[in-house]
C-alpha positions in Angstrom: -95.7 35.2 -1.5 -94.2 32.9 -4.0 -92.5 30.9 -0.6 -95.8 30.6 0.8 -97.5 29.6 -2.3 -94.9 26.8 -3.0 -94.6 28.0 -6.5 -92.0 28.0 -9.3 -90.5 31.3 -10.3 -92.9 34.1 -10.1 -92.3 35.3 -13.7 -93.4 32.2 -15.5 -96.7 33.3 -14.1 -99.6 36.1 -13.9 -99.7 37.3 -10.9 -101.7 40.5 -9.3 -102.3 42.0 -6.3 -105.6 43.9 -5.8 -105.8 45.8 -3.0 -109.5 47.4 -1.6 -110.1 51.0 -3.4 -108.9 53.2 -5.8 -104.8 53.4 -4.5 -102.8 49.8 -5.1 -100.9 50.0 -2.4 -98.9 46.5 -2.8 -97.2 44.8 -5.7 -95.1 41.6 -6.1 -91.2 42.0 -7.0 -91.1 40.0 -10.5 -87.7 38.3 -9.7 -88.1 37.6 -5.7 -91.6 37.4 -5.1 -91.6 39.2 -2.4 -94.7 41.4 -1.5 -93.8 44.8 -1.6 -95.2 48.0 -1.1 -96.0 50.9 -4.3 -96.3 54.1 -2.4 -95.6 55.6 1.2 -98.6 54.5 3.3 -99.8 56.8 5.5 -101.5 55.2 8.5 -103.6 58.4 9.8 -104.7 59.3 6.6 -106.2 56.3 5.9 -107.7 55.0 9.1 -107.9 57.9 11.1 -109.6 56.6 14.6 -109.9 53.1 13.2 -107.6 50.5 15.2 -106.5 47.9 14.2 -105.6 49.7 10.7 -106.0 46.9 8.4 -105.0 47.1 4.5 -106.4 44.0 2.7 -105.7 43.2 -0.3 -105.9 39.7 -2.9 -103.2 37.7 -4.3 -104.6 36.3 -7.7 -103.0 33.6 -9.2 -103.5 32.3 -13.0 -103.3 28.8 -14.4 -102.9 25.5 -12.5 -100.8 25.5 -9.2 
């Protein structure tokens, strides 16, 4: 995310990722930036006879860029 954003290091800043409902299924890695997942994610559980599964979530990014 940090690549993509075309930022300095990732823990100069606040950075959160919000993901839809209660379970936050994604997090950044504080030294890499890299977008990384909190917990197994269980496909069938979640979208059941849904296709495409999609998991969305938000990168929020404080201060100037």
């Amino acid at each position: 995310v940090a690549k993509d954003l075309q930022m300095p290091p990732i823990h100069h800043r606040s950075i959160r990722v919000v993901s839809e409902g209660r379970t936050q299924y994604f997090s950044l890695h504080g030294q890499t930036g890299y977008l990384v997942t909190t917990e197994r994610i269980d496909r069938e559980q979640l979208c059941e006879s849904v296709q495409p599964c999609v998991l969305r979530c938000e990168v929020i990014v404080e201060g100037e860029m």
